[in-house]
C-alpha positions in Angstrom: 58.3 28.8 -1.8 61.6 28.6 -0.6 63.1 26.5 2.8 65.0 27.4 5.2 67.0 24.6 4.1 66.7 25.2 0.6 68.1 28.6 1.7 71.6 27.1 3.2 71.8 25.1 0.3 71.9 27.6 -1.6 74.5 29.1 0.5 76.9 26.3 0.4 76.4 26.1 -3.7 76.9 30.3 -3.7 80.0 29.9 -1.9 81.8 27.0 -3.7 81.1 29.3 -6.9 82.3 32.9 -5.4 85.0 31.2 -3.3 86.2 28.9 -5.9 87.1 31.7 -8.5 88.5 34.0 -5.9 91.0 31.7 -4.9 92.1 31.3 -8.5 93.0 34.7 -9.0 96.4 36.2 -9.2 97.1 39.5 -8.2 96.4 41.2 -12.2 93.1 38.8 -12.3 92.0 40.3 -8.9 93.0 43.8 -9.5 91.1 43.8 -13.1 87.2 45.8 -13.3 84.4 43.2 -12.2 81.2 43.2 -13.7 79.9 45.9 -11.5 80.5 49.3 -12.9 83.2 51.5 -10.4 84.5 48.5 -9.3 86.9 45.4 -9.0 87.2 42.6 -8.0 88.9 43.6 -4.9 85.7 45.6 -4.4 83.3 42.8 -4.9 85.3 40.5 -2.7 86.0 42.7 0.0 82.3 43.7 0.1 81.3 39.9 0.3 83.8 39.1 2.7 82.3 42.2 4.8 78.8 41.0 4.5 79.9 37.6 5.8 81.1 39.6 8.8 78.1 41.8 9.0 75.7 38.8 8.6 77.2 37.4 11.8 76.6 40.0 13.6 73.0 39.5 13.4 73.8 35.9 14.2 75.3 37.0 17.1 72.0 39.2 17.8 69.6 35.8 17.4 71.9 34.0 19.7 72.4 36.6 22.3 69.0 38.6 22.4 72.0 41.7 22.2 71.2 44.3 19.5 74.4 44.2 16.7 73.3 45.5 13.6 74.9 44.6 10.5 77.1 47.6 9.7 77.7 50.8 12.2 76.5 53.1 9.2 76.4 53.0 5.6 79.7 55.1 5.8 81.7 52.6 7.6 80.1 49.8 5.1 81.5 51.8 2.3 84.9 52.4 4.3 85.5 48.9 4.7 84.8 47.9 1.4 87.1 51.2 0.3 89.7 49.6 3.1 89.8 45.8 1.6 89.9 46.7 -2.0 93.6 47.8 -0.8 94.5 44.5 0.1 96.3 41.8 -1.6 94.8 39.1 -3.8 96.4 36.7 -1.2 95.0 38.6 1.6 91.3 38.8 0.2 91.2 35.0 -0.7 92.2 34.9 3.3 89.6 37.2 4.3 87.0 35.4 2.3 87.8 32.0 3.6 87.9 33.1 7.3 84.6 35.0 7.0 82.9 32.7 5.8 83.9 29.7 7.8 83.0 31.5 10.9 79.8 32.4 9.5 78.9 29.2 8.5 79.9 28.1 12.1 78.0 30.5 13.6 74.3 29.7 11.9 75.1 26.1 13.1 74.9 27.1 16.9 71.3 28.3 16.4 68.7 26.4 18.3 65.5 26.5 16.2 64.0 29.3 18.9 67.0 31.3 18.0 66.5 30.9 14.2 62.9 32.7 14.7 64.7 35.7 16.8 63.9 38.9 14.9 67.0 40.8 14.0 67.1 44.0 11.8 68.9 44.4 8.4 71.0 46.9 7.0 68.1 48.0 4.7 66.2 48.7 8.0 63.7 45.5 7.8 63.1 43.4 10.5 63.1 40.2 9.8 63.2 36.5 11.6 66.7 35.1 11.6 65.8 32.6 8.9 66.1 35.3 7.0 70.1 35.1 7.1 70.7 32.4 5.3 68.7 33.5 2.3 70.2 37.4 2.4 73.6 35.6 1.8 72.8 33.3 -0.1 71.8 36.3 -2.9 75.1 37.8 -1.9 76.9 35.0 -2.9 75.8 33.4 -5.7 75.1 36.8 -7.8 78.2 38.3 -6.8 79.7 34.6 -8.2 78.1 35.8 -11.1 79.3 39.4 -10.9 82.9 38.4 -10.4 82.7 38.0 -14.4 85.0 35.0 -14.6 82.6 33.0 -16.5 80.1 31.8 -14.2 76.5 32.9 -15.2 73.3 32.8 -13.9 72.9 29.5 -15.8 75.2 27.9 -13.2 73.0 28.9 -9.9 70.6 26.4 -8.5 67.2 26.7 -10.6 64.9 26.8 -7.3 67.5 29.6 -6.0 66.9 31.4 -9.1 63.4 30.8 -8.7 62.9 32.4 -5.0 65.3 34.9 -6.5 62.6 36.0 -9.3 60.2 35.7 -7.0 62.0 37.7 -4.5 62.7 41.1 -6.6 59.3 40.9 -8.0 57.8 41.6 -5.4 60.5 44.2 -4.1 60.1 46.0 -7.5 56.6 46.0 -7.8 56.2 44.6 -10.8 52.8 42.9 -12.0 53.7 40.5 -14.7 57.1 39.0 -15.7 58.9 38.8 -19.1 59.0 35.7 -20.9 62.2 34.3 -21.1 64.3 31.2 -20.2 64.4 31.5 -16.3 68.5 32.5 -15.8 68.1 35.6 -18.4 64.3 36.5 -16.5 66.4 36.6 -13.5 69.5 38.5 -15.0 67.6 40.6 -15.9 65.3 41.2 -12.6 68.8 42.0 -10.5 70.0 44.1 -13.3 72.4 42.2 -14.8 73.7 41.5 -18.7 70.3 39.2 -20.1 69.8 37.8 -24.0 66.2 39.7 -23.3 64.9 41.5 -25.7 62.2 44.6 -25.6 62.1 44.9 -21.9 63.0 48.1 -20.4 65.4 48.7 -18.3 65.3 48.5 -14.4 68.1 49.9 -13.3 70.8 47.9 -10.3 69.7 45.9 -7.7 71.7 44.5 -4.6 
């Protein structure tokens, strides 16, 4: 069972990963297909860099008690992410680094009362603010993954994979679990590339 400090662990570790490659990237690197089919790696980054954002506003919501959901619709989520995958590879490294420093700084001003406010996500679940740490940390450390610079799902915290298994079980439905080491189970669970072999296919998740 996962912490809430487990969960902004995990966050710092998802970071380091996803922010660590972006920053590497040169214009070419940035511009080239991610892992993700239909997009790049401007795509990805901007959409991480937007969630950041997003995830404050329910931050924001905690602290205040004032209703500021994640994203005005799904059509200006998709805009934004359209809008930022136009930008520079400097500019996105920028972006990335800002969002998520002020994110980070914002979860820090939560008094524990706060933390058990009940904010609603962009999927339409209401959930306690504890929730936020763990809905990025997913971001984060599979979109490290789907960045396709080389870090795998061998390189994410085991008890973060473990919640993480756990965690689209349950939102897929699914009874029983395929044996595996646990990286490729969870590859395989979100939908990614896995060494698996006669499972059938589940289609994308997050």
């Amino acid at each position: 069972m996962r912490t809430h400090d487990d969960a902004l662990a995990w966050v710092a570790h998802g970071t380091r990963l996803f922010t660590a490659q972006v920053t590497g990237f040169d214009e070419p690197q940035m511009s080239a297909p991610s892992a993700l089919p239909g997009w790049t790696r401007k795509h990805l980054v901007a959409h991480v860099a937007a969630n950041a954002d997003a995830l404050g506003n329910l931050v924001h919501w905690a602290r205040t008690g004032e209703r500021t959901p994640m994203y005005a619709s799904a059509d200006q989520r998709n805009a934004d992410i359209d809008a930022g995958a136009t930008r520079s590879a400097t500019e996105l490294a920028a972006w990335t680094g800002d969002a998520v420093r002020t994110l980070a700084a914002a979860m820090d001003t939560l008094s524990e009362a706060q933390w058990q406010a009940e904010v609603v996500t962009a999927q339409g679940r209401t959930v306690p603010a504890t929730d936020i740490p763990w809905l990025r940390a997913r971001e984060v450390c599979v979109h490290a993954v789907d960045l396709g610079a080389g870090v795998t799902f061998a390189d994410l915290p085991v008890g973060f994979l473990t919640a993480l298994v756990a965690d689209i079980q349950a939102k897929r439905g699914l009874d029983d679990l395929p044996d595996g080491p646990l990286p490729d189970v969870a590859a395989y669970l979100a939908g990614r590339p896995h060494s698996l072999t006669d499972v059938p296919d589940l289609g994308p998740w997050l």
